[in-house]
N, C-alpha and C positions, 0 to 999 in steps of 0.2 A: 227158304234157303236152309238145308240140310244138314250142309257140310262145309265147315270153313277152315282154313288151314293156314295159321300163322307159321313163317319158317324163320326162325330167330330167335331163340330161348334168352331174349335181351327184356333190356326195361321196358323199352318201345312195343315189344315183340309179347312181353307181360301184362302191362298195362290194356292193349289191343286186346289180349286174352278174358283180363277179367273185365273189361269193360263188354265185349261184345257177352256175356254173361249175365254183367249187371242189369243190360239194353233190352235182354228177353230171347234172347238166341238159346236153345234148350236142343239144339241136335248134335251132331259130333263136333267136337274142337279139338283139331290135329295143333298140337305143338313141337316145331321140330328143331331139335338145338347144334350145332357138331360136337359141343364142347361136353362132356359125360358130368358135368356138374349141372347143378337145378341154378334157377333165374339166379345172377348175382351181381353186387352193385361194381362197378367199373370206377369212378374215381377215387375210392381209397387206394388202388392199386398203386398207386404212385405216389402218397401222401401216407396213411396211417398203415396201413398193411407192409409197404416198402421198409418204415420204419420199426415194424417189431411190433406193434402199440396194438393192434389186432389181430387176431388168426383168422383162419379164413374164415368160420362158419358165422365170423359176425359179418361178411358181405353178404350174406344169405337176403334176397327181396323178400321172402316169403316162406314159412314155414312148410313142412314136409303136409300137415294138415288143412293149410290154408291152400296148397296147390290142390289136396285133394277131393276141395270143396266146389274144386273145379270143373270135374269129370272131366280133366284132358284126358285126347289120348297122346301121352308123352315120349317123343319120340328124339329121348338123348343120345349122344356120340355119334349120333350121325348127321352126316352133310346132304344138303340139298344136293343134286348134282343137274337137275335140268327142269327145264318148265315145258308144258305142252299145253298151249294156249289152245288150241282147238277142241283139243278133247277134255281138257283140264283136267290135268293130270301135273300133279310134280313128284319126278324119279331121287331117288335117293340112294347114298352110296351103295349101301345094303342089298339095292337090289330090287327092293320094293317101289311099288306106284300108290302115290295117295290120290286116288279126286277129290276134289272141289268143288264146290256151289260158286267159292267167293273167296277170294286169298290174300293176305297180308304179309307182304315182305318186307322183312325187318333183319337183316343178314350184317347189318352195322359194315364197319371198313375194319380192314386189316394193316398191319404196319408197310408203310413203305422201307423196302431194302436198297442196300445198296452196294455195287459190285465188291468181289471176293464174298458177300453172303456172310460177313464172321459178327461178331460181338450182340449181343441182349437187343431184344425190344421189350418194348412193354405194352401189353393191350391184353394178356391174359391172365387167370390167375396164377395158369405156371408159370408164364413167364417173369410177373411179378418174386415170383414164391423162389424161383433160381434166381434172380439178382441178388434180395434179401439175403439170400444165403451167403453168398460171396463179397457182400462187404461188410467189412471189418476194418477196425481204425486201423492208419497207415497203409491200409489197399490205396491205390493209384485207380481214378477210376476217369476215362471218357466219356464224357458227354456229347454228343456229334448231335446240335441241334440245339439251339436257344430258344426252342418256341416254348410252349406254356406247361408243354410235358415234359421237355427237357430240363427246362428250370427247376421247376418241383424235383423233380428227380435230384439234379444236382443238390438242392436244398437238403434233401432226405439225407443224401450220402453224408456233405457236409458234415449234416450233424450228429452222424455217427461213429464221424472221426475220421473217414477217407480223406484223402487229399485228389481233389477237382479241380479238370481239364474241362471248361466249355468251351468248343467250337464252333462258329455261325459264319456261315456265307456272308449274310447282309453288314454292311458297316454298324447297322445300329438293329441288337435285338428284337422282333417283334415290331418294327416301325409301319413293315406294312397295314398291321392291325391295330395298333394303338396309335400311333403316329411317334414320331426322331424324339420328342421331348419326353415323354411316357416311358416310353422305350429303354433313354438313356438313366431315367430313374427306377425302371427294373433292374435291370444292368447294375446299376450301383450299388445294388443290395449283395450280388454277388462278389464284387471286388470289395468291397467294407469286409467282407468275412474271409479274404486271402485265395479267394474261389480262383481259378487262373483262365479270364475269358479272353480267347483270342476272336477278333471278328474280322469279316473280309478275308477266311481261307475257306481253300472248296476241298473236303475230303473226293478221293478216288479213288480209296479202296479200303474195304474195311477186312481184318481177321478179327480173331479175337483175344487179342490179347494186342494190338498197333492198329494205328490209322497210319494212310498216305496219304500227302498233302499233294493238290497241283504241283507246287512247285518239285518235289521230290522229296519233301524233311515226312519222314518217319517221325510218329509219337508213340512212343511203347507207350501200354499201359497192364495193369493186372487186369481190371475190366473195360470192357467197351459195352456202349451205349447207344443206339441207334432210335434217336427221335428227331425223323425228320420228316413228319407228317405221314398221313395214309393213305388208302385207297380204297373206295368203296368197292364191297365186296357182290361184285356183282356179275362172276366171271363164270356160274352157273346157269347165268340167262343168256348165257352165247344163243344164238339161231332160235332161240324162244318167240320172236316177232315183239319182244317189249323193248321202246326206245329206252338207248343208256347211254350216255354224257357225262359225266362226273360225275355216276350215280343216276338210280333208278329215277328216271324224268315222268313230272307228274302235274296235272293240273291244278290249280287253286283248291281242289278240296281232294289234293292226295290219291287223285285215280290214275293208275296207266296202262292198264287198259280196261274193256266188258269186266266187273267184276274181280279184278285185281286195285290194290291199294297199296302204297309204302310209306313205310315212317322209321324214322330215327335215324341215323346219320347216313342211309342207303339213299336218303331220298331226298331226290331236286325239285322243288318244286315249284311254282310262283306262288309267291308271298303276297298278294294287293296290297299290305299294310305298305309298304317300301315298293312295288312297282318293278319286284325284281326276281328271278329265279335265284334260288339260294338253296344251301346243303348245309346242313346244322349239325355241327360235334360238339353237342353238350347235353348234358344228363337231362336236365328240366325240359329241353325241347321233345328229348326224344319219350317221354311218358306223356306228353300234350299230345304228340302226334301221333302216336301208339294210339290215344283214346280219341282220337277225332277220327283218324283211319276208321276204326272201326266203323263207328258211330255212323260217318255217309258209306261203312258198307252194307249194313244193316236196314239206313234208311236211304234209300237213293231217291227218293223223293223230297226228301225234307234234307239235304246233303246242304251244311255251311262251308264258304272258305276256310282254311286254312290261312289267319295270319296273325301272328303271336308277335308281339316285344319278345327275342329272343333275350336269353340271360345266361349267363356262366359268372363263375367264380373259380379262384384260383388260389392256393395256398403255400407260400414262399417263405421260407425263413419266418420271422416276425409280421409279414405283411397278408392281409386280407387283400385281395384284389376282387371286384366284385362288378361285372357291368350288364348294361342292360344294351339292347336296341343291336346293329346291324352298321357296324363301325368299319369292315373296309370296305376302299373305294372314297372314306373320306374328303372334302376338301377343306377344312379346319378343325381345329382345337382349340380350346380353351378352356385355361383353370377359371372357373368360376366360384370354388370354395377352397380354401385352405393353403397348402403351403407344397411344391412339389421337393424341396432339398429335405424336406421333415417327414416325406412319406406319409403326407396324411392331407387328401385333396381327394376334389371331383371336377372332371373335366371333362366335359361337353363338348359332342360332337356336330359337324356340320356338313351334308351333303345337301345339294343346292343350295336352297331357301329355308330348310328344314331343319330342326333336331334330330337327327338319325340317331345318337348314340349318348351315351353317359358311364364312364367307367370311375368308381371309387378305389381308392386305397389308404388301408384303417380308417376308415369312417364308416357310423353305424348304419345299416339296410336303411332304416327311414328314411334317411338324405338320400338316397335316390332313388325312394318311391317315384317322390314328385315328378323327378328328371323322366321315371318311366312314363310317368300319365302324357307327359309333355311331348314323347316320342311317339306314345298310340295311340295321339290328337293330330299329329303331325304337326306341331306347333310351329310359327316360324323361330326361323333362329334369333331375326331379331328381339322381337317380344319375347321368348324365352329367355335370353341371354339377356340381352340388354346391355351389351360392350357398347363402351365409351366409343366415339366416332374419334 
Protein backbone atom coordinates (compact mmCIF):
# COMPACT_ATOMS: atom_id res chain seq x y z
CA UNK A 1 0.00 0.00 0.00
CA UNK A 2 1.55 3.25 -1.36
CA UNK A 3 -0.67 5.65 -0.80
CA UNK A 4 -3.08 6.45 1.88
CA UNK A 5 -5.25 9.46 2.32
CA UNK A 6 -6.77 10.42 5.65
CA UNK A 7 -9.46 13.46 4.89
CA UNK A 8 -10.07 15.12 8.16
CA UNK A 9 -7.36 17.06 9.80
CA UNK A 10 -9.31 16.04 13.27
CA UNK A 11 -8.24 13.89 16.30
CA UNK A 12 -9.64 10.75 14.64
CA UNK A 13 -8.32 11.81 11.31
CA UNK A 14 -4.55 12.49 13.59
CA UNK A 15 -4.39 9.87 15.50
CA UNK A 16 -5.25 7.42 12.04
CA UNK A 17 -2.24 9.52 10.73
CA UNK A 18 0.44 8.80 13.30
CA UNK A 19 -0.62 5.60 14.00
CA UNK A 20 -0.70 4.22 10.36
CA UNK A 21 3.05 5.66 10.77
CA UNK A 22 3.82 4.16 13.99
CA UNK A 23 2.27 0.44 12.25
CA UNK A 24 5.09 0.78 9.41
CA UNK A 25 3.35 2.48 6.57
CA UNK A 26 6.53 4.57 5.00
CA UNK A 27 4.85 5.70 1.46
CA UNK A 28 2.88 8.90 1.01
CA UNK A 29 0.23 10.17 3.64
CA UNK A 30 -2.29 12.64 2.24
CA UNK A 31 -3.71 14.68 5.04
CA UNK A 32 -6.57 16.62 4.01
CA UNK A 33 -8.28 19.35 6.40
CA UNK A 34 -10.97 22.38 4.99
CA UNK A 35 -10.19 24.16 7.98
CA UNK A 36 -6.45 26.40 7.23
CA UNK A 37 -5.53 25.53 10.90
CA UNK A 38 -3.18 22.40 11.88
CA UNK A 39 -4.96 19.27 14.06
CA UNK A 40 -6.75 20.89 17.04
CA UNK A 41 -8.55 19.77 20.13
CA UNK A 42 -12.49 20.47 19.87
CA UNK A 43 -13.68 20.31 23.58
CA UNK A 44 -12.01 23.31 25.03
CA UNK A 45 -14.09 25.22 22.51
CA UNK A 46 -16.83 25.38 24.66
CA UNK A 47 -15.44 25.19 28.12
CA UNK A 48 -11.69 26.96 28.51
CA UNK A 49 -11.33 28.72 25.13
CA UNK A 50 -15.09 30.08 25.19
CA UNK A 51 -14.11 31.46 28.60
CA UNK A 52 -10.92 33.47 28.07
CA UNK A 53 -8.78 30.91 30.08
CA UNK A 54 -6.93 29.78 26.85
CA UNK A 55 -5.89 31.12 23.46
CA UNK A 56 -5.99 29.14 20.75
CA UNK A 57 -2.47 27.83 20.03
CA UNK A 58 -2.87 25.93 23.33
CA UNK A 59 -5.82 23.59 21.38
CA UNK A 60 -2.81 22.82 19.08
CA UNK A 61 -2.73 18.27 19.13
CA UNK A 62 0.60 18.55 18.07
CA UNK A 63 3.49 20.74 17.39
CA UNK A 64 4.53 22.31 14.03
CA UNK A 65 7.63 19.57 14.41
CA UNK A 66 5.93 16.75 15.72
CA UNK A 67 3.55 16.93 12.48
CA UNK A 68 6.72 17.29 10.64
CA UNK A 69 8.10 14.12 11.80
CA UNK A 70 5.33 12.84 9.79
CA UNK A 71 6.15 13.40 6.28
CA UNK A 72 2.45 14.42 5.56
CA UNK A 73 1.59 15.48 2.58
CA UNK A 74 -0.62 18.49 4.16
CA UNK A 75 -3.30 19.41 2.45
CA UNK A 76 -5.02 22.43 4.71
CA UNK A 77 -8.01 24.87 3.72
CA UNK A 78 -9.21 22.66 1.55
CA UNK A 79 -12.44 20.59 1.43
CA UNK A 80 -12.92 17.14 0.24
CA UNK A 81 -15.48 17.57 -2.45
CA UNK A 82 -16.00 13.85 -3.95
CA UNK A 83 -14.83 10.36 -3.72
CA UNK A 84 -14.38 7.97 -6.78
CA UNK A 85 -14.53 4.59 -5.54
CA UNK A 86 -13.44 2.86 -8.80
CA UNK A 87 -10.60 4.69 -9.72
CA UNK A 88 -9.82 5.86 -6.13
CA UNK A 89 -9.47 8.92 -6.49
CA UNK A 90 -10.73 11.86 -3.98
CA UNK A 91 -11.47 15.34 -5.78
CA UNK A 92 -10.97 18.35 -3.80
CA UNK A 93 -12.15 21.89 -3.84
CA UNK A 94 -9.02 23.22 -5.40
CA UNK A 95 -9.39 21.33 -8.22
CA UNK A 96 -7.02 18.74 -7.66
CA UNK A 97 -7.37 14.63 -7.53
CA UNK A 98 -5.46 12.64 -4.76
CA UNK A 99 -5.31 8.65 -5.35
CA UNK A 100 -5.32 6.18 -2.97
CA UNK A 101 -4.10 2.63 -2.03
CA UNK A 102 -6.42 2.98 1.05
CA UNK A 103 -8.50 5.89 2.74
CA UNK A 104 -9.55 7.01 6.08
CA UNK A 105 -12.54 9.37 6.55
CA UNK A 106 -12.73 11.29 9.33
CA UNK A 107 -14.78 14.49 8.02
CA UNK A 108 -16.37 14.67 11.82
CA UNK A 109 -20.22 16.48 11.69
CA UNK A 110 -20.99 19.83 11.33
CA UNK A 111 -23.68 22.03 13.34
CA UNK A 112 -27.18 21.45 12.75
CA UNK A 113 -29.11 24.82 11.68
CA UNK A 114 -32.04 26.00 11.83
CA UNK A 115 -34.48 28.12 9.58
CA UNK A 116 -33.82 32.01 9.02
CA UNK A 117 -30.04 30.62 9.41
CA UNK A 118 -29.16 33.51 12.15
CA UNK A 119 -27.33 33.29 15.55
CA UNK A 120 -23.61 31.40 16.64
CA UNK A 121 -22.75 27.77 16.62
CA UNK A 122 -20.07 26.22 17.95
CA UNK A 123 -17.98 23.38 16.45
CA UNK A 124 -15.06 25.57 15.15
CA UNK A 125 -12.31 27.54 16.28
CA UNK A 126 -13.84 30.51 14.75
CA UNK A 127 -16.78 30.07 15.60
CA UNK A 128 -15.78 29.64 19.21
CA UNK A 129 -13.33 32.68 18.84
CA UNK A 130 -16.60 35.03 17.64
CA UNK A 131 -18.83 34.23 20.48
CA UNK A 132 -15.95 34.74 23.02
CA UNK A 133 -15.82 38.02 21.60
CA UNK A 134 -19.38 39.10 22.05
CA UNK A 135 -19.87 38.22 25.54
CA UNK A 136 -19.49 40.52 28.02
CA UNK A 137 -21.37 40.89 31.55
CA UNK A 138 -24.82 42.20 31.03
CA UNK A 139 -25.03 40.77 27.19
CA UNK A 140 -28.30 38.83 26.88
CA UNK A 141 -27.38 35.71 25.39
CA UNK A 142 -29.69 32.53 23.91
CA UNK A 143 -29.08 29.27 24.23
CA UNK A 144 -31.51 27.24 21.70
CA UNK A 145 -30.67 23.69 23.05
CA UNK A 146 -30.16 22.05 26.49
CA UNK A 147 -27.91 19.22 25.35
CA UNK A 148 -24.43 18.74 26.66
CA UNK A 149 -22.95 21.74 24.42
CA UNK A 150 -25.59 23.96 25.08
CA UNK A 151 -25.17 23.63 28.76
CA UNK A 152 -21.44 24.21 28.93
CA UNK A 153 -21.95 26.94 26.96
CA UNK A 154 -24.62 28.51 28.97
CA UNK A 155 -22.22 27.70 32.00
CA UNK A 156 -19.28 29.55 30.31
CA UNK A 157 -21.51 32.71 29.53
CA UNK A 158 -22.89 32.64 33.01
CA UNK A 159 -19.85 33.03 34.39
CA UNK A 160 -18.79 35.79 32.64
CA UNK A 161 -21.59 37.63 33.70
CA UNK A 162 -24.14 37.41 30.80
CA UNK A 163 -27.46 36.99 31.66
CA UNK A 164 -29.05 33.29 30.10
CA UNK A 165 -31.89 32.23 28.23
CA UNK A 166 -32.08 28.17 27.86
CA UNK A 167 -34.43 26.85 25.44
CA UNK A 168 -35.21 22.88 25.05
CA UNK A 169 -37.95 21.20 23.25
CA UNK A 170 -37.97 18.22 25.61
CA UNK A 171 -39.86 18.75 29.17
CA UNK A 172 -36.88 17.47 30.80
CA UNK A 173 -33.19 18.36 29.60
CA UNK A 174 -31.07 15.55 28.18
CA UNK A 175 -33.75 12.75 29.55
CA UNK A 176 -33.41 10.98 26.45
CA UNK A 177 -29.69 10.29 27.23
CA UNK A 178 -29.31 10.29 30.92
CA UNK A 179 -32.71 9.48 31.81
CA UNK A 180 -36.02 12.36 33.55
CA UNK A 181 -34.14 11.92 37.12
CA UNK A 182 -30.30 12.89 35.89
CA UNK A 183 -31.73 15.11 33.64
CA UNK A 184 -33.82 17.20 36.10
CA UNK A 185 -30.45 17.33 38.35
CA UNK A 186 -28.56 18.85 35.43
CA UNK A 187 -31.30 21.23 34.96
CA UNK A 188 -31.00 22.45 38.50
CA UNK A 189 -27.56 23.37 38.38
CA UNK A 190 -28.77 26.02 35.86
CA UNK A 191 -31.78 27.57 37.79
CA UNK A 192 -29.46 27.55 41.35
CA UNK A 193 -27.54 30.11 39.39
CA UNK A 194 -30.65 32.41 37.94
CA UNK A 195 -29.90 30.79 34.45
CA UNK A 196 -33.62 31.17 32.80
CA UNK A 197 -34.53 27.45 31.38
CA UNK A 198 -37.64 27.48 29.67
CA UNK A 199 -38.54 23.68 28.56
CA UNK A 200 -41.36 22.17 26.26
CA UNK A 201 -40.82 25.29 23.53
CA UNK A 202 -39.96 24.52 19.87
CA UNK A 203 -37.83 27.48 18.23
CA UNK A 204 -38.85 28.28 14.50
CA UNK A 205 -36.87 30.59 13.48
CA UNK A 206 -33.67 31.75 14.44
CA UNK A 207 -31.83 35.68 13.54
CA UNK A 208 -29.36 36.87 15.21
CA UNK A 209 -29.89 38.76 17.62
CA UNK A 210 -34.31 36.80 18.48
CA UNK A 211 -35.69 33.55 18.35
CA UNK A 212 -39.43 32.50 17.31
CA UNK A 213 -41.27 30.44 19.28
CA UNK A 214 -44.18 28.05 17.91
CA UNK A 215 -46.47 29.77 19.45
CA UNK A 216 -45.45 33.34 18.15
CA UNK A 217 -43.55 35.03 21.38
CA UNK A 218 -40.40 36.60 20.03
CA UNK A 219 -37.22 36.41 22.54
CA UNK A 220 -34.81 39.22 21.68
CA UNK A 221 -31.47 38.60 22.62
CA UNK A 222 -27.88 40.52 22.09
CA UNK A 223 -26.50 36.81 21.25
CA UNK A 224 -28.01 33.85 19.95
CA UNK A 225 -26.85 30.26 20.21
CA UNK A 226 -27.64 27.52 18.22
CA UNK A 227 -26.90 24.02 19.82
CA UNK A 228 -29.12 21.71 18.64
CA UNK A 229 -27.15 18.81 17.67
CA UNK A 230 -25.22 17.92 14.25
CA UNK A 231 -24.84 16.24 11.15
CA UNK A 232 -22.41 14.12 10.05
CA UNK A 233 -20.59 15.46 7.47
CA UNK A 234 -20.96 13.40 4.83
CA UNK A 235 -22.32 15.35 1.95
CA UNK A 236 -19.00 14.99 -0.26
CA UNK A 237 -19.77 11.24 -0.61
CA UNK A 238 -23.12 11.99 -2.67
CA UNK A 239 -23.00 9.28 -5.71
CA UNK A 240 -19.55 7.96 -4.38
CA UNK A 241 -21.23 4.28 -4.10
CA UNK A 242 -20.38 4.38 -0.05
CA UNK A 243 -23.51 3.55 2.19
CA UNK A 244 -24.44 6.77 4.41
CA UNK A 245 -27.24 6.76 7.15
CA UNK A 246 -26.44 8.92 9.93
CA UNK A 247 -23.10 8.87 8.91
CA UNK A 248 -20.55 6.88 7.06
CA UNK A 249 -21.90 3.15 7.67
CA UNK A 250 -19.33 0.58 8.53
CA UNK A 251 -18.73 -2.78 9.58
CA UNK A 252 -17.48 -4.12 12.98
CA UNK A 253 -13.91 -3.31 12.22
CA UNK A 254 -14.59 0.26 10.72
CA UNK A 255 -14.60 -0.69 6.69
CA UNK A 256 -16.95 0.69 4.10
CA UNK A 257 -15.93 -0.23 1.58
CA UNK A 258 -12.53 -2.31 -0.71
CA UNK A 259 -10.09 -0.30 1.22
CA UNK A 260 -11.95 2.66 2.58
CA UNK A 261 -12.33 3.03 6.57
CA UNK A 262 -14.12 5.83 8.89
CA UNK A 263 -13.73 6.90 12.33
CA UNK A 264 -14.57 9.55 14.70
CA UNK A 265 -17.95 11.02 14.79
CA UNK A 266 -18.61 10.34 10.66
CA UNK A 267 -18.76 7.05 11.45
CA UNK A 268 -21.74 4.18 12.08
CA UNK A 269 -20.72 1.35 12.76
CA UNK A 270 -21.59 -1.83 14.71
CA UNK A 271 -20.18 -2.01 18.01
CA UNK A 272 -20.42 -6.16 19.12
CA UNK A 273 -19.64 -4.88 22.56
CA UNK A 274 -23.66 -3.74 22.88
CA UNK A 275 -25.09 -5.49 19.56
CA UNK A 276 -25.78 -2.35 18.08
CA UNK A 277 -24.88 0.16 15.26
CA UNK A 278 -23.85 3.49 16.86
CA UNK A 279 -22.23 7.06 15.91
CA UNK A 280 -19.91 8.41 18.75
CA UNK A 281 -19.49 12.29 19.45
CA UNK A 282 -16.88 12.27 21.89
CA UNK A 283 -13.13 13.04 21.94
CA UNK A 284 -11.68 9.64 23.39
CA UNK A 285 -13.84 7.65 20.90
CA UNK A 286 -12.85 9.46 18.04
CA UNK A 287 -8.61 8.94 18.77
CA UNK A 288 -9.60 4.93 19.46
CA UNK A 289 -11.20 4.85 16.35
CA UNK A 290 -8.69 6.98 14.36
CA UNK A 291 -6.13 4.16 15.57
CA UNK A 292 -7.99 1.12 14.98
CA UNK A 293 -9.17 2.51 11.50
CA UNK A 294 -5.85 2.50 10.61
CA UNK A 295 -4.44 -0.37 12.17
CA UNK A 296 -7.21 -3.04 10.05
CA UNK A 297 -6.20 -0.73 7.10
CA UNK A 298 -2.86 -1.50 7.22
CA UNK A 299 -3.45 -5.07 8.42
CA UNK A 300 -6.55 -6.49 6.69
CA UNK A 301 -5.55 -9.83 7.53
CA UNK A 302 -5.06 -9.52 11.22
CA UNK A 303 -8.24 -6.69 11.23
CA UNK A 304 -9.96 -6.53 15.12
CA UNK A 305 -13.53 -5.41 15.93
CA UNK A 306 -14.08 -2.38 16.74
CA UNK A 307 -15.89 -2.28 20.32
CA UNK A 308 -14.94 0.12 23.01
CA UNK A 309 -16.85 1.25 26.49
CA UNK A 310 -17.53 4.57 24.93
CA UNK A 311 -16.71 7.67 27.47
CA UNK A 312 -17.34 11.26 27.57
CA UNK A 313 -17.19 13.88 30.00
CA UNK A 314 -18.76 17.11 30.46
CA UNK A 315 -18.05 20.35 32.33
CA UNK A 316 -20.84 22.54 33.98
CA UNK A 317 -20.56 25.24 36.38
CA UNK A 318 -19.01 23.41 39.55
CA UNK A 319 -20.08 19.93 38.19
CA UNK A 320 -17.79 17.12 36.58
CA UNK A 321 -20.06 14.91 34.72
CA UNK A 322 -18.19 11.93 33.58
CA UNK A 323 -19.81 8.60 31.97
CA UNK A 324 -18.92 5.49 30.49
CA UNK A 325 -20.87 2.79 28.23
CA UNK A 326 -23.77 3.44 25.75
CA UNK A 327 -26.76 4.96 27.81
CA UNK A 328 -29.62 5.79 25.13
CA UNK A 329 -32.30 3.47 24.40
CA UNK A 330 -32.08 2.94 28.29
CA UNK A 331 -34.54 0.88 30.24
CA UNK A 332 -33.56 1.90 33.94
CA UNK A 333 -31.58 3.81 36.22
CA UNK A 334 -30.38 3.80 39.23
CA UNK A 335 -28.42 5.79 41.92
CA UNK A 336 -26.25 3.29 43.31
CA UNK A 337 -23.60 5.71 45.17
CA UNK A 338 -24.26 8.84 46.68
CA UNK A 339 -26.74 11.58 46.78
CA UNK A 340 -28.54 13.13 43.46
CA UNK A 341 -30.04 16.68 45.27
CA UNK A 342 -26.03 17.07 46.56
CA UNK A 343 -24.69 16.55 42.87
CA UNK A 344 -22.51 14.04 43.85
CA UNK A 345 -23.64 10.36 42.79
CA UNK A 346 -23.15 7.37 40.27
CA UNK A 347 -25.94 5.96 38.56
CA UNK A 348 -26.09 2.93 36.68
CA UNK A 349 -27.71 2.03 33.78
CA UNK A 350 -29.89 -0.86 32.46
CA UNK A 351 -30.75 -2.09 28.93
CA UNK A 352 -32.22 -5.49 29.04
CA UNK A 353 -30.38 -7.70 31.44
CA UNK A 354 -27.27 -5.69 31.27
CA UNK A 355 -25.15 -2.89 32.69
CA UNK A 356 -25.02 -0.74 29.54
CA UNK A 357 -24.14 2.50 31.27
CA UNK A 358 -22.60 4.44 34.40
CA UNK A 359 -22.64 8.09 34.50
CA UNK A 360 -20.80 10.24 37.65
CA UNK A 361 -21.12 13.54 38.84
CA UNK A 362 -18.35 15.03 41.28
CA UNK A 363 -17.16 11.86 42.10
CA UNK A 364 -13.59 10.85 41.39
CA UNK A 365 -12.78 8.65 37.85
CA UNK A 366 -11.84 5.50 40.11
CA UNK A 367 -15.54 5.00 41.05
CA UNK A 368 -16.38 4.31 37.72
CA UNK A 369 -13.66 2.41 36.65
CA UNK A 370 -15.21 -0.56 38.24
CA UNK A 371 -18.79 0.57 36.73
CA UNK A 372 -16.64 0.35 33.37
CA UNK A 373 -15.27 -3.17 33.66
CA UNK A 374 -18.67 -4.20 34.65
CA UNK A 375 -20.05 -2.76 31.20
CA UNK A 376 -17.22 -4.45 28.99
CA UNK A 377 -17.99 -7.81 30.80
CA UNK A 378 -21.40 -7.22 30.06
CA UNK A 379 -22.34 -7.83 33.60
CA UNK A 380 -25.93 -8.55 34.50
CA UNK A 381 -27.64 -5.92 36.00
CA UNK A 382 -28.59 -7.89 38.77
CA UNK A 383 -25.35 -9.00 40.08
CA UNK A 384 -23.95 -5.81 39.28
CA UNK A 385 -26.34 -3.76 41.05
CA UNK A 386 -27.83 -5.84 43.36
CA UNK A 387 -31.15 -3.47 44.09
CA UNK A 388 -33.31 -4.62 46.81
CA UNK A 389 -36.38 -6.62 45.21
Amino acid sequence: MNRVVVVGASAAGLAAAETLRREGHDGTLTLVGDEPHLPYDRPPLSKQLLAGEWEADRLALRTTDDLAALHLDLRLGVAATGLDLADRVVRLADGSQVPYDGLIVATGVGPRRLPGGGGHVLRTLHDALALRERLRPGRHLVVVGAGFLGAEAAAVAWRLGARVTLLEPAPVPLAHAVGEEVGRVLSQAHLDRGVELRTGVIVTEVTDHAVRLADGEVVEADEVLVAVGSLPRTEWLAGSGLTVGDGVVCDQYLQAADGVYAAGDVARWHNPLFGLPMRIEHRTNAAEQGMAAARNLLAPGARKPFAPVPYFWSDQYDMKVQAYGFLRGHDEVAVVEGDLAQRRFVAAYRTGDRVSGALAVGMPPRVLRTWRQSIASAAAWEEAVRAPV
